[in-house]
C-alpha positions in Angstrom: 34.2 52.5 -208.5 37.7 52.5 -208.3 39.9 55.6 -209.0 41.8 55.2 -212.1 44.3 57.5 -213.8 43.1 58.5 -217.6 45.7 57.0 -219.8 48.5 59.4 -220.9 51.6 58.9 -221.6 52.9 62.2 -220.8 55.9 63.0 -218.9 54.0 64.9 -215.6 51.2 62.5 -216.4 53.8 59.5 -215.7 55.8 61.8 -212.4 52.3 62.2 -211.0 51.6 58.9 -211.3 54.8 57.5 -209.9 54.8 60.3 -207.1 50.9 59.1 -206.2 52.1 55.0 -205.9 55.1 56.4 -203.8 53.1 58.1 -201.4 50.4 55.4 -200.7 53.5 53.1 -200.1 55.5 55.2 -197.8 54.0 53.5 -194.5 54.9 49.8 -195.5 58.3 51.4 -196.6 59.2 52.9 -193.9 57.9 50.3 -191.0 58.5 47.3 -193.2 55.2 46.1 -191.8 51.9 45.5 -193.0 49.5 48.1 -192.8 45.9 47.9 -191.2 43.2 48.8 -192.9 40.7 51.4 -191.6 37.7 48.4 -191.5 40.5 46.5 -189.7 41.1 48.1 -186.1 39.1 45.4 -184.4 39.6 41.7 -184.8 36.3 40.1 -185.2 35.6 39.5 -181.5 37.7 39.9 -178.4 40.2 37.0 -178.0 41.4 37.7 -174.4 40.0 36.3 -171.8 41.1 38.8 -168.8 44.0 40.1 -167.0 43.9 38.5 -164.6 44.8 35.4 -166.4 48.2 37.0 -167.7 51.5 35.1 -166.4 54.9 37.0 -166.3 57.4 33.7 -167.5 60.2 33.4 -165.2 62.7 30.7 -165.7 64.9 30.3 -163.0 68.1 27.8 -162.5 66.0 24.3 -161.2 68.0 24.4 -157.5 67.0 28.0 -157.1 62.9 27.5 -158.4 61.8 27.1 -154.4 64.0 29.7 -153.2 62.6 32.3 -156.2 59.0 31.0 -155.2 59.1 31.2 -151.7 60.8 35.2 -151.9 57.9 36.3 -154.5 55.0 35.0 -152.3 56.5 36.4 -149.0 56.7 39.6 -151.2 53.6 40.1 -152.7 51.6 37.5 -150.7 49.6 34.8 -152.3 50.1 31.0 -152.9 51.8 28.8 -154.8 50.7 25.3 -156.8 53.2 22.6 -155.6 56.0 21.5 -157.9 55.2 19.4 -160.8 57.2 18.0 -163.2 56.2 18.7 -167.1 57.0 18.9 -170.5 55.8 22.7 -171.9 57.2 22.3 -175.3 56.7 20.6 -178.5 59.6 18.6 -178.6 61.2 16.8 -175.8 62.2 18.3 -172.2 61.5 18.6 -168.8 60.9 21.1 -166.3 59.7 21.6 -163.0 56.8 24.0 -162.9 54.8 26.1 -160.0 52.6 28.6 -160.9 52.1 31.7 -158.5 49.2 33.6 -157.9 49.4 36.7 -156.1 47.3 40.0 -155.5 50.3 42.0 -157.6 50.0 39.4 -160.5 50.4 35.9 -161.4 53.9 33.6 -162.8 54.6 30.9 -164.1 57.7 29.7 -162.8 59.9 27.0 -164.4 63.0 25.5 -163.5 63.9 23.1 -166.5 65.9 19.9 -165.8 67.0 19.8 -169.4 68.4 22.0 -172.5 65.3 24.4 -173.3 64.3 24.0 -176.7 64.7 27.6 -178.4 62.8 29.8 -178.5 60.8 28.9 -175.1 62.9 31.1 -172.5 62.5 34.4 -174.3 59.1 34.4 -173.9 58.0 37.3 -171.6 54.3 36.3 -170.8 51.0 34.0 -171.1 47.7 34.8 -172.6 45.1 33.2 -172.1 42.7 33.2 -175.1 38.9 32.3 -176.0 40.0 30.0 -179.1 43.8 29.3 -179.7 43.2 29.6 -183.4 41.3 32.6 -183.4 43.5 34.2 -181.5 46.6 33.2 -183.7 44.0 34.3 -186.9 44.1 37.5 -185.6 47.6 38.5 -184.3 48.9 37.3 -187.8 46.2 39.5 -189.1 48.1 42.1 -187.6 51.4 41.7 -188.0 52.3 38.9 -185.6 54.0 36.3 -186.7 54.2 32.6 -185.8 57.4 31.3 -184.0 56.0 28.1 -182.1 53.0 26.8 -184.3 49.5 25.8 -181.7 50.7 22.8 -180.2 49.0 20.5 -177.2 49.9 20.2 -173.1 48.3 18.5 -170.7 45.4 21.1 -170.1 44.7 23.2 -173.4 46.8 24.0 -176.7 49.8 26.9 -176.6 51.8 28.8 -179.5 54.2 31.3 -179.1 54.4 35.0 -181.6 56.2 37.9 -182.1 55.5 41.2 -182.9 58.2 44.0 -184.1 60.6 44.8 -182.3 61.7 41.2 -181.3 58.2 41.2 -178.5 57.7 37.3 -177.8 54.2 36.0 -176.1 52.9 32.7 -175.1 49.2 32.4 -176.1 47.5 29.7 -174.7 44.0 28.2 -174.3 42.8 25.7 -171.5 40.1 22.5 -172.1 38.8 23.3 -169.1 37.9 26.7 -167.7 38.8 28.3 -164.3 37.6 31.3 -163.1 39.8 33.5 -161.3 39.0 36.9 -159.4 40.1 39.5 -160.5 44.0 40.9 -159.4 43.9 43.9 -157.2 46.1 45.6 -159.5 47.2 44.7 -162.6 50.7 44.5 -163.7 52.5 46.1 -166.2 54.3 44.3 -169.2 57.3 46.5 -169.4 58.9 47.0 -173.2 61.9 48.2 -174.3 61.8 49.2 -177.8 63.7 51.3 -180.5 61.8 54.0 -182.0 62.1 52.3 -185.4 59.8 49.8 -184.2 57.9 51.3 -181.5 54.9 52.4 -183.7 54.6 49.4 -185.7 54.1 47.3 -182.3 52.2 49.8 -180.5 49.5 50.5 -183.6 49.4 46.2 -183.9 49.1 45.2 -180.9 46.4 47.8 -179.9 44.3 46.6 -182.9 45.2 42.6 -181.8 43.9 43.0 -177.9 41.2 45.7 -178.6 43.4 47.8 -176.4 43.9 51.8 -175.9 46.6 54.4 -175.3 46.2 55.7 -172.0 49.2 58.2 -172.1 52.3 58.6 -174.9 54.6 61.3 -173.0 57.1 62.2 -175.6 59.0 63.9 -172.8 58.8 61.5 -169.8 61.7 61.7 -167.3 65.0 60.1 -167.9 65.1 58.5 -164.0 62.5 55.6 -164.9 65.3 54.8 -166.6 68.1 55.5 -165.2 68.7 58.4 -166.9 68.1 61.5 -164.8 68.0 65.0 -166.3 67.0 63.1 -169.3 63.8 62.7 -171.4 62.4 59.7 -173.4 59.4 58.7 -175.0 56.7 55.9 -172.5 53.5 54.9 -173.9 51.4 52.9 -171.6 48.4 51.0 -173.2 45.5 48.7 -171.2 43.7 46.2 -172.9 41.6 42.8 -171.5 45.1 41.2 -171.9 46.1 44.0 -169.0 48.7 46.6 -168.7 51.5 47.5 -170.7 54.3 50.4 -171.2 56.5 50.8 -173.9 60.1 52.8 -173.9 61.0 53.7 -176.7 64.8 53.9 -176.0 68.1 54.5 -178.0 69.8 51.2 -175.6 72.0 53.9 -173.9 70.6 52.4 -170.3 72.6 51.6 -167.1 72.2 48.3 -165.8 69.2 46.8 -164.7 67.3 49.1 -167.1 65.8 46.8 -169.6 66.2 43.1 -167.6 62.8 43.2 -165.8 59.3 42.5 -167.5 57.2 43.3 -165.4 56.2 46.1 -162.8 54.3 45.1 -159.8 52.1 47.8 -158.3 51.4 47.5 -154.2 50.0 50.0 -151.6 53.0 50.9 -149.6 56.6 50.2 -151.4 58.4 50.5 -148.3 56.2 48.0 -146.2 56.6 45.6 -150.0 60.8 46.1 -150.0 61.4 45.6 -146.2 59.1 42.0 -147.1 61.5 41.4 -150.1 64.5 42.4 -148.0 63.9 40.1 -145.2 62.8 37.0 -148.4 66.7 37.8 -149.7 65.6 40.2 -151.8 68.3 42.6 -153.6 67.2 46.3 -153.8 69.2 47.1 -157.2 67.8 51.1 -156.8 66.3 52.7 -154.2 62.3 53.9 -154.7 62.7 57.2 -156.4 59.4 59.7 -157.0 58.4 60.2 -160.6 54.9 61.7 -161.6 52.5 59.5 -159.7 54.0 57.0 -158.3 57.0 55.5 -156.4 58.8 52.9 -158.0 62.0 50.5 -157.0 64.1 48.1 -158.8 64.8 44.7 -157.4 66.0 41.0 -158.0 64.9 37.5 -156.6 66.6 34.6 -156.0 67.7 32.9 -159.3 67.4 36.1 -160.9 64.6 37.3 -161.6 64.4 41.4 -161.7 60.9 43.3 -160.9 60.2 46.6 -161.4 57.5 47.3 -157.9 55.7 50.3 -157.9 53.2 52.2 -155.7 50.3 55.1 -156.6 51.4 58.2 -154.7 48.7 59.3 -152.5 47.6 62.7 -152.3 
């Protein structure tokens, strides 16, 4: 049975009251986002299909698409699909697509021909899911919402959402299955995030992609980002959808801070950068040490920047 007050119109019968509603509210008034029930941490099944089905989007200028593709395989090795042109979005335009499949992580590489429609371009990934309208069922459930409503290509159905914070994702779901091994390494979907909306993505998207927190390191140091002698908060979460860190930031960062999506992680940096140095690959920072691993900041042809990381080994 419900908990109900006993009517009385007192005056501390009425404060107490109005004091109780205020604190079961606080959470939706301070996040200004839905809160998830206890019996609601787990969607009803498990929407992703695997990591290794995750694309980093990249769009490039269309007379530099060959020269980004060609520097990112002769980085990280792999193969390419040849060009084809297609239409990726609802309404009319045109691009030339390859997609790129590597042992670092997979792209999807487009070089439009036309205006893109908004909002495709500020999407930072693709996720393949089991059902396209479960999957949409469920990140509205929590907290996602809608910005590109399920719509068909030429091989499945795709929508895009957004959670707080301004985090775009394709989600997208194929007629026709094709397995793929698994990556040697996953990649890591790299966020930059205020702290007023940090929490609010972190606690939604977990529940969304079944996923855990593997770290949250209040005091992480400043040089992942630029900032050394300086501390910030890094939560890094895994899920079947893969890898991903959050940094929760105050936008104070020096450039290229913030322009890359995605961290690649290798087995030896310096054997990966002299690669990317001799595909015309710009070093934008040097590999610098921070707790266990090696990481380096660099950009591709059309303009694309990575973060590429290695595990230190002990």
């Amino acid at each position: 049975m419900p908990f109900q007050f006993p009517v009385d119109r007192s005056p501390i019968r009425k404060l107490l009251h109005r004091m109780t509603l205020q604190l079961l509210l606080w959470p939706c008034l301070v996040t200004g986002a839905p809160t998830v029930r206890a019996d609601e941490v787990r969607p009803i099944r498990q929407v992703a299909v695997g990591a290794q089905y995750g694309t980093t989007h990249v769009y490039v200028p269309e007379d530099r698409l060959d020269d980004f593709v060609t520097s990112f395989v002769a980085t990280f090795g792999g193969n390419a699909s040849p060009p084809n042109v297609a239409q990726i979005t609802p309404t009319p335009s045109s691009t030339v697509f390859r997609a790129i499949r590597t042992p670092a992580g997979a792209v999807s590489a487009f070089g439009f021909t036309t205006p893109i429609p908004y909002p495709f371009g500020f999407e930072r990934t693709g996720y393949l899911v089991t059902d396209i309208d479960d999957a949409i069922a469920a990140a509205k459930r929590f907290g996602a919402a809608v910005l590109v409503a399920p719509f068909p290509d030429a091989i499945g159905r795709d929508a895009i959402i957004q959670w707080p914070g301004g985090v775009n994702m394709q989600l997208y779901w194929h007629t026709k299955f094709t397995p793929a091994p698994p990556l040697q390494a996953n990649p890591e979907n790299r966020l930059y995030l205020p702290a007023e909306s940090a929490d609010a993505f972190i606690s939604q998207f977990i529940a969304f992609s079944q996923g855990t927190v593997t770290s949250d390191d209040t005091a992480a140091p400043g040089i992942e980002i630029g900032r050394p002698g300086d501390t910030y908060r890094r939560v890094r979460i895994t899920s079947p959808f893969g890898n991903l860190a959050v940094f929760v930031i105050d936008g104070h960062l020096p450039y290229p801070y913030g322009h890359e999506m995605t961290g690649y992680e290798v087995g030896d940096l310096q054997a990966t950068l002299d690669k990317a140095r001799a595909a015309n690959v710009k070093v934008l920072v040097e590999p610098f040490t921070s707790g266990q691993r090696q990481a380096a900041m660099v950009e591709f042809p059309g303009g694309y920047i990575a973060e590429i990381h290695a595990p230190i080994k002990r």
